[in-house]
PDB file of N, CA, C and O in Angstrom:
ATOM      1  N   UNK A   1      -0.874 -26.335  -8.886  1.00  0.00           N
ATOM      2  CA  UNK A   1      -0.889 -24.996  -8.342  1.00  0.00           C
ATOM      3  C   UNK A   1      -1.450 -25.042  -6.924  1.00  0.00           C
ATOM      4  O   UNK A   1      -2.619 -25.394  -6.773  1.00  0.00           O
ATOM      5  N   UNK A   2      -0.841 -24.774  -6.078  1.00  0.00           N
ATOM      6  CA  UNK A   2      -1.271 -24.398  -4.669  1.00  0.00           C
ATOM      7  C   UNK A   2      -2.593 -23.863  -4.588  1.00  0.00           C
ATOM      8  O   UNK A   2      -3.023 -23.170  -5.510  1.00  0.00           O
ATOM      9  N   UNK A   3      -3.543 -24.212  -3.188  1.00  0.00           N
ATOM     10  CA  UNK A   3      -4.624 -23.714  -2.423  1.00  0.00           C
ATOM     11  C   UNK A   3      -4.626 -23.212  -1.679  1.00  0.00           C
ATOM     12  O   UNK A   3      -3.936 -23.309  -0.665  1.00  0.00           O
ATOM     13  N   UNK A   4      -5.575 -22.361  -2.006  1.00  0.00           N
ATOM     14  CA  UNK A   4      -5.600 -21.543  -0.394  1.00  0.00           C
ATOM     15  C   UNK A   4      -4.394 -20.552   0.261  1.00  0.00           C
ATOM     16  O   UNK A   4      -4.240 -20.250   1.444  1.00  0.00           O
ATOM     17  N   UNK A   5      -3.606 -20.158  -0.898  1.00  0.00           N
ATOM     18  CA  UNK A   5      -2.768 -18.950  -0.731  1.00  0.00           C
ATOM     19  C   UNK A   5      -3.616 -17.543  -0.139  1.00  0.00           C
ATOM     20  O   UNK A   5      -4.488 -16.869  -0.687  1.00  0.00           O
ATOM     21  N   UNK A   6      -2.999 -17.417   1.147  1.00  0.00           N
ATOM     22  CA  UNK A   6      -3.592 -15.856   1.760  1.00  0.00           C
ATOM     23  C   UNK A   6      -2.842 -14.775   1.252  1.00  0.00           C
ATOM     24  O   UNK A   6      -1.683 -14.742   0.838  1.00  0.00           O
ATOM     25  N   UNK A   7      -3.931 -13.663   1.382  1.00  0.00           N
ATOM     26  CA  UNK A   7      -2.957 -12.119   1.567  1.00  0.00           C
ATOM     27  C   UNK A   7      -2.321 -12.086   2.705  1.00  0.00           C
ATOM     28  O   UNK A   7      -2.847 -11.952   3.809  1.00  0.00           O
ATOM     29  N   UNK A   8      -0.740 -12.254   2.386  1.00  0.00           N
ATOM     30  CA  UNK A   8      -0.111 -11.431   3.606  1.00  0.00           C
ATOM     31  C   UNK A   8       0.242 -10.394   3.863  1.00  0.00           C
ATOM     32  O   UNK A   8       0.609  -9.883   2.805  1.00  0.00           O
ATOM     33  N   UNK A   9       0.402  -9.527   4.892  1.00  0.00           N
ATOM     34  CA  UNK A   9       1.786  -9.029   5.215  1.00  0.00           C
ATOM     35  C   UNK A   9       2.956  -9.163   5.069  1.00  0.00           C
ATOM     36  O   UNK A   9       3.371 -10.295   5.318  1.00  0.00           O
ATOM     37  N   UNK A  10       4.063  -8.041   4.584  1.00  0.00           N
ATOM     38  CA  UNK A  10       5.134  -8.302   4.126  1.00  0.00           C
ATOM     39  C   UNK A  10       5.645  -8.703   4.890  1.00  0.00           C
ATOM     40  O   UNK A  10       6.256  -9.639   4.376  1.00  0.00           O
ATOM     41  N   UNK A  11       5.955  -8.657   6.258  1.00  0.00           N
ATOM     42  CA  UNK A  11       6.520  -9.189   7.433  1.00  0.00           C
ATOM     43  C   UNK A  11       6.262 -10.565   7.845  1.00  0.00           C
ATOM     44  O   UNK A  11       7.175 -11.302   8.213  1.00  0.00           O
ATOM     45  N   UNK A  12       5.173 -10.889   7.798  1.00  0.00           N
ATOM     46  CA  UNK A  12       4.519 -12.419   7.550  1.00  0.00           C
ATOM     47  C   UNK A  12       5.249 -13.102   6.629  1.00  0.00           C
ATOM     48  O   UNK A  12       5.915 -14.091   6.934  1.00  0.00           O
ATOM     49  N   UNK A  13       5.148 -12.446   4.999  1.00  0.00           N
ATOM     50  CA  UNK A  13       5.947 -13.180   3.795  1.00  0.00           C
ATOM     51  C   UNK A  13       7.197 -13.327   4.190  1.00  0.00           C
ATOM     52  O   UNK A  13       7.466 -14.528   4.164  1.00  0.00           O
ATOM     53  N   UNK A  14       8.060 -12.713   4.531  1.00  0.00           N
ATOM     54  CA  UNK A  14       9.676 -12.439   5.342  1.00  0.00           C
ATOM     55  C   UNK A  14       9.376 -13.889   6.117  1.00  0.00           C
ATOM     56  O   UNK A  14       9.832 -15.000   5.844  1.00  0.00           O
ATOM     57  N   UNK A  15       8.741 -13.618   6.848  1.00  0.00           N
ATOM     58  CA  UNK A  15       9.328 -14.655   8.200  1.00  0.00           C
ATOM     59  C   UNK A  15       8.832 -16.231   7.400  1.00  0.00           C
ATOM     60  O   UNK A  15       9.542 -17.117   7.876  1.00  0.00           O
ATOM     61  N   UNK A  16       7.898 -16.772   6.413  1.00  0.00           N
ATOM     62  CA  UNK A  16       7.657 -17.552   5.681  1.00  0.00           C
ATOM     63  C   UNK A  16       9.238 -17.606   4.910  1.00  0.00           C
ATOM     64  O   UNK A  16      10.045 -18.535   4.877  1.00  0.00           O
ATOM     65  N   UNK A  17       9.278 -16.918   4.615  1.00  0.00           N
ATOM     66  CA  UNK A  17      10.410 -17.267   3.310  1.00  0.00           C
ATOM     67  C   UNK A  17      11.942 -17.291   3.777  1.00  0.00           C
ATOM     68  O   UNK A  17      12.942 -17.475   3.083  1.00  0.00           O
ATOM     69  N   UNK A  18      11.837 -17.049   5.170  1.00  0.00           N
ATOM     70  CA  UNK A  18      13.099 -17.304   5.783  1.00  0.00           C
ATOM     71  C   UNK A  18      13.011 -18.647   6.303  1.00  0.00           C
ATOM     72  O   UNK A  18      13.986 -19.379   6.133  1.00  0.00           O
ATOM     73  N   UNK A  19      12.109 -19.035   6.842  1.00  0.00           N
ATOM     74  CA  UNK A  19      11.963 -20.626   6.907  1.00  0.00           C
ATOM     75  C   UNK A  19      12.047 -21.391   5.744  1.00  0.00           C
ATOM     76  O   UNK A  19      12.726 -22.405   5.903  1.00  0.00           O
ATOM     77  N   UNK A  20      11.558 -21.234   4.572  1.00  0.00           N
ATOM     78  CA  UNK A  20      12.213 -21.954   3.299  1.00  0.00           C
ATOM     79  C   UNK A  20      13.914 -21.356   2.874  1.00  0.00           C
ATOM     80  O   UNK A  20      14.307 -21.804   1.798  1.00  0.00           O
ATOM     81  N   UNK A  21      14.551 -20.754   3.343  1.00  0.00           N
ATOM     82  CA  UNK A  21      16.004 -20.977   3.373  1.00  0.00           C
ATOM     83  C   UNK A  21      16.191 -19.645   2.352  1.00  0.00           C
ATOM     84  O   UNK A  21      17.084 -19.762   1.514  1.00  0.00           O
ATOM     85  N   UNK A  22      15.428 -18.403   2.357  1.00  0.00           N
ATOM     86  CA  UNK A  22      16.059 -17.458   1.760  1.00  0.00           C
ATOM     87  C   UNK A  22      16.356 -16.538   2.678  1.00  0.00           C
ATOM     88  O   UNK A  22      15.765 -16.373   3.745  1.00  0.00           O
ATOM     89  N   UNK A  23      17.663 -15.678   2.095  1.00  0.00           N
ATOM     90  CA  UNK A  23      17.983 -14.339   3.509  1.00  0.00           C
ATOM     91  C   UNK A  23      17.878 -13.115   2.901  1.00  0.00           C
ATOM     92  O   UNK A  23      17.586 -12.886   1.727  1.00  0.00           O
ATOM     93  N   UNK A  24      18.115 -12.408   3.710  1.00  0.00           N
ATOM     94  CA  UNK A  24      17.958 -10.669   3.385  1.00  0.00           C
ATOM     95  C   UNK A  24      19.392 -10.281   3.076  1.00  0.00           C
ATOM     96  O   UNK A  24      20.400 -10.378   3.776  1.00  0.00           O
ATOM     97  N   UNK A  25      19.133  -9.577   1.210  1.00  0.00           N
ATOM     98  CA  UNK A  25      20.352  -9.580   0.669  1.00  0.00           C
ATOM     99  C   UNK A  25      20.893  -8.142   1.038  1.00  0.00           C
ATOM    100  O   UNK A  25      22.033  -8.085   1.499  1.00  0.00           O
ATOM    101  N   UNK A  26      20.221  -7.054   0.887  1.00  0.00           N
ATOM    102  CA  UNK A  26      20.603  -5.929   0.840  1.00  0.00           C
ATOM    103  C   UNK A  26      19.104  -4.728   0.292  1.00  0.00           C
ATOM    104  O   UNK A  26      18.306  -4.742  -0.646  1.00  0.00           O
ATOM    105  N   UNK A  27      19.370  -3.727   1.593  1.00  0.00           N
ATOM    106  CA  UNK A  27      18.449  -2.828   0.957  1.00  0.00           C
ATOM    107  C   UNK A  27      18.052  -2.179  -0.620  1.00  0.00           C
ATOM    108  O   UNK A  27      18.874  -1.544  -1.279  1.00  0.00           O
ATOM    109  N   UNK A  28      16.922  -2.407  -0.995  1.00  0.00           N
ATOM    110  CA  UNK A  28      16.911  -1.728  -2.230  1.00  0.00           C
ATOM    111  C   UNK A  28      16.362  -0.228  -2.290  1.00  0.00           C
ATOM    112  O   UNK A  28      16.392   0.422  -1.245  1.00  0.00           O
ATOM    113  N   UNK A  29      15.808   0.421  -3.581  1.00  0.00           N
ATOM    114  CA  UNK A  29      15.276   1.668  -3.626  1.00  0.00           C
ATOM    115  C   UNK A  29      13.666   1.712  -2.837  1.00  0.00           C
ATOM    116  O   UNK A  29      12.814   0.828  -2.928  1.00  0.00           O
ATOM    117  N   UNK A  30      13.571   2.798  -2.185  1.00  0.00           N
ATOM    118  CA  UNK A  30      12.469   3.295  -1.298  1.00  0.00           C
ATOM    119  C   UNK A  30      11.849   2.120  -0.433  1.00  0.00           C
ATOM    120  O   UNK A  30      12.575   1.551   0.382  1.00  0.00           O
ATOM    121  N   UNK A  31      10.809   1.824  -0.557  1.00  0.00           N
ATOM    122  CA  UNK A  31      10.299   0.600   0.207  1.00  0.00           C
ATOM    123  C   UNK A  31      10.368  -0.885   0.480  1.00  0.00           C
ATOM    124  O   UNK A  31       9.692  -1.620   1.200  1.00  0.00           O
ATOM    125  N   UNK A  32      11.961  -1.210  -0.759  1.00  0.00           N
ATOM    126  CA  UNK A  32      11.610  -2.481  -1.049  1.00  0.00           C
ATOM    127  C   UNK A  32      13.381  -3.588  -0.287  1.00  0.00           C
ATOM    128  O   UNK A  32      14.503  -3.099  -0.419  1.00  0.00           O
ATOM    129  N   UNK A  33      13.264  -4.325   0.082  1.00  0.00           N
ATOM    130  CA  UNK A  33      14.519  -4.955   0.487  1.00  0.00           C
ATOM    131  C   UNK A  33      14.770  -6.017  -0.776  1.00  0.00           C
ATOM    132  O   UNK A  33      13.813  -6.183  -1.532  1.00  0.00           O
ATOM    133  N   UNK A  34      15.576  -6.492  -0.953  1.00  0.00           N
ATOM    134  CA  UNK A  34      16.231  -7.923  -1.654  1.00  0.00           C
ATOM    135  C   UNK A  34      16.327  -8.702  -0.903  1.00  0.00           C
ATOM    136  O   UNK A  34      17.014  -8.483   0.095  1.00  0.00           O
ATOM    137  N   UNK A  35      15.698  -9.880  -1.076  1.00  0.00           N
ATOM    138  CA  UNK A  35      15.819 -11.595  -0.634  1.00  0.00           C
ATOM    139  C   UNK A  35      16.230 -12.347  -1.009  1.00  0.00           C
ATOM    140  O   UNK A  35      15.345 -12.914  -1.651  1.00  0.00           O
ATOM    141  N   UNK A  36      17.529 -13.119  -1.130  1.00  0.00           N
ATOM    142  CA  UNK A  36      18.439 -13.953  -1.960  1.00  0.00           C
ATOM    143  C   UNK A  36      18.050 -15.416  -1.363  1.00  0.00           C
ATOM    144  O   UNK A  36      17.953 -15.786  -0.193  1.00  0.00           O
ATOM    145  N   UNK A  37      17.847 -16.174  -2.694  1.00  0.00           N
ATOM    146  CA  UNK A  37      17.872 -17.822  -2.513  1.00  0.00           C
ATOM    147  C   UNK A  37      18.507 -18.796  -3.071  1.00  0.00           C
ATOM    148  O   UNK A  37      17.911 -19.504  -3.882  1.00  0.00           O
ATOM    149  N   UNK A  38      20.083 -19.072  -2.696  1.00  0.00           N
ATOM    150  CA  UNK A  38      20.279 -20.373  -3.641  1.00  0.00           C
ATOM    151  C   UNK A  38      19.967 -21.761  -3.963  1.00  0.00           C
ATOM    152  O   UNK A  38      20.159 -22.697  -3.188  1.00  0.00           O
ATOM    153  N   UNK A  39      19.498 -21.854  -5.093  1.00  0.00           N
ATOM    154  CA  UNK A  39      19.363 -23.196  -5.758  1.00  0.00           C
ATOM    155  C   UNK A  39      20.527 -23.783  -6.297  1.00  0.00           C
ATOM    156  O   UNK A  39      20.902 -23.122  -7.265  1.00  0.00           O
ATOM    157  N   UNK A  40      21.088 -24.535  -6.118  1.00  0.00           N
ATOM    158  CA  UNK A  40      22.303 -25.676  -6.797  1.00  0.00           C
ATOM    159  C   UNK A  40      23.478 -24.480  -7.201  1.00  0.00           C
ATOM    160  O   UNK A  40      24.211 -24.495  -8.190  1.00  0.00           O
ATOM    161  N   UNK A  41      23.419 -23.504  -6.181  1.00  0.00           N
ATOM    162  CA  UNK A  41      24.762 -22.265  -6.548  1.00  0.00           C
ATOM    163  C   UNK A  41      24.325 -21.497  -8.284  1.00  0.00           C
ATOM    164  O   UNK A  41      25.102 -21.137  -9.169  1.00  0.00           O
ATOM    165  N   UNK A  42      22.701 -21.460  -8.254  1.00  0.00           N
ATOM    166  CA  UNK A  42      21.924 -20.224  -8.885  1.00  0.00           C
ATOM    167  C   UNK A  42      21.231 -19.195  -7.987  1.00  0.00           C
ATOM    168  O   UNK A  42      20.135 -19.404  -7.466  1.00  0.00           O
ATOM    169  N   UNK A  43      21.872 -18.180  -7.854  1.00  0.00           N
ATOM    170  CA  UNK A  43      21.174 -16.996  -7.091  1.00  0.00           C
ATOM    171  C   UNK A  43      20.033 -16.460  -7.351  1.00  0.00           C
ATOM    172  O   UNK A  43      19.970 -16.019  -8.499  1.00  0.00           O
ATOM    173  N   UNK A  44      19.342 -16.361  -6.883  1.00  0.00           N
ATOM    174  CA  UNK A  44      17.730 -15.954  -6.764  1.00  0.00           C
ATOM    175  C   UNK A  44      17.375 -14.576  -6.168  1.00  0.00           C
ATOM    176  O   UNK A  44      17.140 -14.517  -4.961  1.00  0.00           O
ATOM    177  N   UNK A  45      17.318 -13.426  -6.952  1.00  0.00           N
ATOM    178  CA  UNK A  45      17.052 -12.471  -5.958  1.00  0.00           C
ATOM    179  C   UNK A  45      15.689 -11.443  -6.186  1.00  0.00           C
ATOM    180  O   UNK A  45      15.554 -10.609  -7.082  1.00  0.00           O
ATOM    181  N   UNK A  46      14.845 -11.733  -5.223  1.00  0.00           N
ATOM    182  CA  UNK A  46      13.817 -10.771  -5.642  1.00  0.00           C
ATOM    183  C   UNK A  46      13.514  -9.674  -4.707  1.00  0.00           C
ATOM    184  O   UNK A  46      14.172  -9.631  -3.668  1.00  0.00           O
ATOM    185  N   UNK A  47      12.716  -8.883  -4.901  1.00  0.00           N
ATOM    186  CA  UNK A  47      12.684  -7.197  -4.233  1.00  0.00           C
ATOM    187  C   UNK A  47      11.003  -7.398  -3.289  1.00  0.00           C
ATOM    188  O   UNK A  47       9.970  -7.644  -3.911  1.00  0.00           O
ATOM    189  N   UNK A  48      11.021  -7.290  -2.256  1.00  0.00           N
ATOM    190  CA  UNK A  48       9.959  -7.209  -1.211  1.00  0.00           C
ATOM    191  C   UNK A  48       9.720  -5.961  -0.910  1.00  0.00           C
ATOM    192  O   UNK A  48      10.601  -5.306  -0.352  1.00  0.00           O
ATOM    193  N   UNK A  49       8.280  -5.299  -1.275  1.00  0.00           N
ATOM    194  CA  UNK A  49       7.952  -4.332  -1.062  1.00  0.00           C
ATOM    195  C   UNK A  49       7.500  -4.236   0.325  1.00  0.00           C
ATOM    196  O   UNK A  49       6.414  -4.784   0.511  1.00  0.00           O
ATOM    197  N   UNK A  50       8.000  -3.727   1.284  1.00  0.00           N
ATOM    198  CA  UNK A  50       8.024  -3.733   2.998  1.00  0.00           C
ATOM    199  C   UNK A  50       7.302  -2.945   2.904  1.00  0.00           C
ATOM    200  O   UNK A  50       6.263  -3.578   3.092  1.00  0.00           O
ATOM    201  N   UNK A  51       6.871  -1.439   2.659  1.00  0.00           N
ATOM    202  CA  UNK A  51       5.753  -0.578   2.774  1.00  0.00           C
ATOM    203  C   UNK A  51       4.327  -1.157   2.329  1.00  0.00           C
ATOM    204  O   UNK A  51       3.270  -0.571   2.564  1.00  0.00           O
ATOM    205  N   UNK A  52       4.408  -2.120   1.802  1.00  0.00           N
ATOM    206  CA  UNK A  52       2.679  -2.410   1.573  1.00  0.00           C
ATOM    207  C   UNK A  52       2.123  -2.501   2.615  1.00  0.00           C
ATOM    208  O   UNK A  52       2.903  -2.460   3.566  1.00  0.00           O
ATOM    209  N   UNK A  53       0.785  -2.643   2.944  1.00  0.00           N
ATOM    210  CA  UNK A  53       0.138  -3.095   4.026  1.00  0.00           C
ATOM    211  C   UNK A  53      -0.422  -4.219   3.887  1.00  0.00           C
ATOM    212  O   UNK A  53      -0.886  -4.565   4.973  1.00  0.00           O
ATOM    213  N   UNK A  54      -0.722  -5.403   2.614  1.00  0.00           N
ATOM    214  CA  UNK A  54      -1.139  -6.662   2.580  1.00  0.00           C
ATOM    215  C   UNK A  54      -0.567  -6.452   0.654  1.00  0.00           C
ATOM    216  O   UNK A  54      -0.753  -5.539  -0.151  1.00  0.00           O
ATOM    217  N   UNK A  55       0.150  -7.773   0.553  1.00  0.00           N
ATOM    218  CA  UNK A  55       0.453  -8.670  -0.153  1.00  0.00           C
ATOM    219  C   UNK A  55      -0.599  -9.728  -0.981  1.00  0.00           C
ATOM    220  O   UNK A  55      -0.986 -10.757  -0.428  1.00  0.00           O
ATOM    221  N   UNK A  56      -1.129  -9.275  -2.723  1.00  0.00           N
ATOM    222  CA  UNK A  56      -2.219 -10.347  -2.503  1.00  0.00           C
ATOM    223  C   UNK A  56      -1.702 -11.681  -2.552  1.00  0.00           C
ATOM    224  O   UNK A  56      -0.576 -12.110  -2.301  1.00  0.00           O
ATOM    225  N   UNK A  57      -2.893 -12.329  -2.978  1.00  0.00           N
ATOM    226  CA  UNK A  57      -2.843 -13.918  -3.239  1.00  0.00           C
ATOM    227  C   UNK A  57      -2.030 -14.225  -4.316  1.00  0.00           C
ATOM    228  O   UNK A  57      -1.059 -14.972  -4.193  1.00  0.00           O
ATOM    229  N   UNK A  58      -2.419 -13.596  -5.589  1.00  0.00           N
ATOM    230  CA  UNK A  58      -1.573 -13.687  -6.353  1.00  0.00           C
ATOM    231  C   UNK A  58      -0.222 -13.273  -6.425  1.00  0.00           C
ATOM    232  O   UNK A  58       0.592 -14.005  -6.989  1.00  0.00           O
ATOM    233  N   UNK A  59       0.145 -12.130  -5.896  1.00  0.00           N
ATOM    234  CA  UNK A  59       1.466 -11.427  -5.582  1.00  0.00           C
ATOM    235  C   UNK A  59       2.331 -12.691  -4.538  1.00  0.00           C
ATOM    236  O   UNK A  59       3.386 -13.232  -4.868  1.00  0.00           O
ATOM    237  N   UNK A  60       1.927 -12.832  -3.855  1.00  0.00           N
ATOM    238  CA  UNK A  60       2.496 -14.083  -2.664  1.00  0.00           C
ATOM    239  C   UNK A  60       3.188 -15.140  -3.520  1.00  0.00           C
ATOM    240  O   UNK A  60       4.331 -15.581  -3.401  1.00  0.00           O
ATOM    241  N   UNK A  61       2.099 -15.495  -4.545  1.00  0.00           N
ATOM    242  CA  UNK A  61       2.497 -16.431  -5.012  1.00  0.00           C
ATOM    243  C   UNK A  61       3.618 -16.275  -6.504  1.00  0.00           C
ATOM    244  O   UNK A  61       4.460 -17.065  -6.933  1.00  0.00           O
ATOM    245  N   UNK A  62       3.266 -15.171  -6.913  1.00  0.00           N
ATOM    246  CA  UNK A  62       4.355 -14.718  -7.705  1.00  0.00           C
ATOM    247  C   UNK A  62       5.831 -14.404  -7.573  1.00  0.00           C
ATOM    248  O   UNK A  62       6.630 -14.397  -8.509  1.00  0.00           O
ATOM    249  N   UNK A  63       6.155 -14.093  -6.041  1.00  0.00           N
ATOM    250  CA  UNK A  63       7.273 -14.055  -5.294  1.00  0.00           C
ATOM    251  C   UNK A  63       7.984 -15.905  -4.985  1.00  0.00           C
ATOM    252  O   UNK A  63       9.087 -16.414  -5.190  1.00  0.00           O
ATOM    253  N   UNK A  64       7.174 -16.227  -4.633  1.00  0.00           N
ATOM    254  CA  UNK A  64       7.118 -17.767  -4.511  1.00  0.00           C
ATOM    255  C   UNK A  64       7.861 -18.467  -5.557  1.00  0.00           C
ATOM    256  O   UNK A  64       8.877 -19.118  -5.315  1.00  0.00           O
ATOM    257  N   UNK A  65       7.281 -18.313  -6.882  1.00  0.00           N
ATOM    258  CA  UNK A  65       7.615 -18.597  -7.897  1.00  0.00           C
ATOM    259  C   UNK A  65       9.048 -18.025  -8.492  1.00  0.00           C
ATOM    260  O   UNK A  65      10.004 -18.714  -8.848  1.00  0.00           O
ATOM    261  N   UNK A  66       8.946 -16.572  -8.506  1.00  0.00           N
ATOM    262  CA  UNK A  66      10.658 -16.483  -8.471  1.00  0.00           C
ATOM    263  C   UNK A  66      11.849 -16.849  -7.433  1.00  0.00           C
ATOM    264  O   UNK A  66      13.035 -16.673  -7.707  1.00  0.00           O
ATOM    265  N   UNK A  67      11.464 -17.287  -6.425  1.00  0.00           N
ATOM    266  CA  UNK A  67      12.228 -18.083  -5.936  1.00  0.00           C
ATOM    267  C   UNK A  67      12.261 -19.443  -6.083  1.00  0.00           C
ATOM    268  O   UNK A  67      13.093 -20.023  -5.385  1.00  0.00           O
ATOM    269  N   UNK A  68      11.677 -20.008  -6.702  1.00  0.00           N
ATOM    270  CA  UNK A  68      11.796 -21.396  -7.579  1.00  0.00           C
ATOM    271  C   UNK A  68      11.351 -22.668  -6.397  1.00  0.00           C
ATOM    272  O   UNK A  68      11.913 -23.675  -5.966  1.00  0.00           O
ATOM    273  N   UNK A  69      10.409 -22.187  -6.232  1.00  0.00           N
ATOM    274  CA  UNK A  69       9.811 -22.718  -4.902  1.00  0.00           C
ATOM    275  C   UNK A  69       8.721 -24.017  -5.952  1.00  0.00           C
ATOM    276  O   UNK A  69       8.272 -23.724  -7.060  1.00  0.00           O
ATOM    277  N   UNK A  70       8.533 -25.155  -5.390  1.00  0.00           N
ATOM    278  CA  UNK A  70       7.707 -25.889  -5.901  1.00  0.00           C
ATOM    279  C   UNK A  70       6.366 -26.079  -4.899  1.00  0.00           C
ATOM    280  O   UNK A  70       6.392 -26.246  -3.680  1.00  0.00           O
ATOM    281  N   UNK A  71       5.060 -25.997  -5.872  1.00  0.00           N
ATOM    282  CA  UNK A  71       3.904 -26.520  -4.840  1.00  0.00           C
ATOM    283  C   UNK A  71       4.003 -27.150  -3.564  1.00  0.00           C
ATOM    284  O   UNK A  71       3.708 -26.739  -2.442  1.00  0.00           O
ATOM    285  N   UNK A  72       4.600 -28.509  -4.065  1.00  0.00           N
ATOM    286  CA  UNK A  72       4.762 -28.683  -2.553  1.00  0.00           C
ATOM    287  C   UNK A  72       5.636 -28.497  -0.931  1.00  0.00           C
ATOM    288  O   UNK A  72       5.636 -28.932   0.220  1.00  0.00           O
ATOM    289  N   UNK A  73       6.455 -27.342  -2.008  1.00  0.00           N
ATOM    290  CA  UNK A  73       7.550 -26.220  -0.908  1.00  0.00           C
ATOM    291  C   UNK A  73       6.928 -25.485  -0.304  1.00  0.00           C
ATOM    292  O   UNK A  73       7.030 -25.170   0.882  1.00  0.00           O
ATOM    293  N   UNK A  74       6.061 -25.069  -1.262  1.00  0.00           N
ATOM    294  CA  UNK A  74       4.603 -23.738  -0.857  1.00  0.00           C
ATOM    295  C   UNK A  74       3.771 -23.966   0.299  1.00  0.00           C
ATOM    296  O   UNK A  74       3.655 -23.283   1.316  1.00  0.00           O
ATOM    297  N   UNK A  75       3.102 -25.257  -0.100  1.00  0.00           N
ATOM    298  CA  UNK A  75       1.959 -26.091   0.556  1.00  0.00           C
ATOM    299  C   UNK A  75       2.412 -25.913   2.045  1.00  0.00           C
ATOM    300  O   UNK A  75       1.906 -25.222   2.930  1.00  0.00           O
ATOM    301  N   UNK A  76       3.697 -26.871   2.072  1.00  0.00           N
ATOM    302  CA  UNK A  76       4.984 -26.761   3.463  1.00  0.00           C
ATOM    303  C   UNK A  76       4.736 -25.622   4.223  1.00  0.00           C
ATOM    304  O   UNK A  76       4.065 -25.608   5.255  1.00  0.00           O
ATOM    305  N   UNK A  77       5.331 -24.583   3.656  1.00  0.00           N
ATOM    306  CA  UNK A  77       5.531 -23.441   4.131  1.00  0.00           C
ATOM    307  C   UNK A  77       4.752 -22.501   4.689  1.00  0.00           C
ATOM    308  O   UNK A  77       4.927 -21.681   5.590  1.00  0.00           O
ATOM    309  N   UNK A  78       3.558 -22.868   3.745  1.00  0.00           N
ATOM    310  CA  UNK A  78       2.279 -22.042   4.483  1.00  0.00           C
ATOM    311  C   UNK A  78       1.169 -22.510   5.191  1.00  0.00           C
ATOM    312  O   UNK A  78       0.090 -21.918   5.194  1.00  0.00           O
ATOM    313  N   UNK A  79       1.469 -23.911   6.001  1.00  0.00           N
ATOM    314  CA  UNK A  79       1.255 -24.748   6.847  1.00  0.00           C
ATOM    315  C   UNK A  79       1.424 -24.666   8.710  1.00  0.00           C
ATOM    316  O   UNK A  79       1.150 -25.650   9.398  1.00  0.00           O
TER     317      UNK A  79
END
């Protein structure tokens, strides 16, 4: 399990998770966008709440995880 995961900003998490190779799928309901990631042509899509004002530690990393991100993808990324 990863160290030292921060609270981000959703805009922060965005620009992280576009460098690990996911894009912006399509607006969802009220505050939240869709972020699509393929793995081996399995679609990955989870919902980013853009109105928050900080993202916790755990939440960061729960997003992380549904995109099928491994520790040391994480580690990478938030480097």
């Amino acid at each position: 399990m990863p160290k030292n995961i921060p609270s981000l900003k959703p805009r922060e998490l965005i620009k992280i998770l576009e460098k690990g190779g996911c894009k912006f799928y399509r607006e969802g309901k009220g505050d939240h966008c869709l972020y699509i990631r393929l793995i081996q042509e399995n679609k990955r899509i989870v919902p980013i709440d853009i109105g928050a004002k900080e993202i916790s530690p755990a939440y960061v990393l729960r997003i992380f995880r549904q995109f099928g991100f491994t520790d040391e993808e994480i580690d990478k990324l938030l480097k």
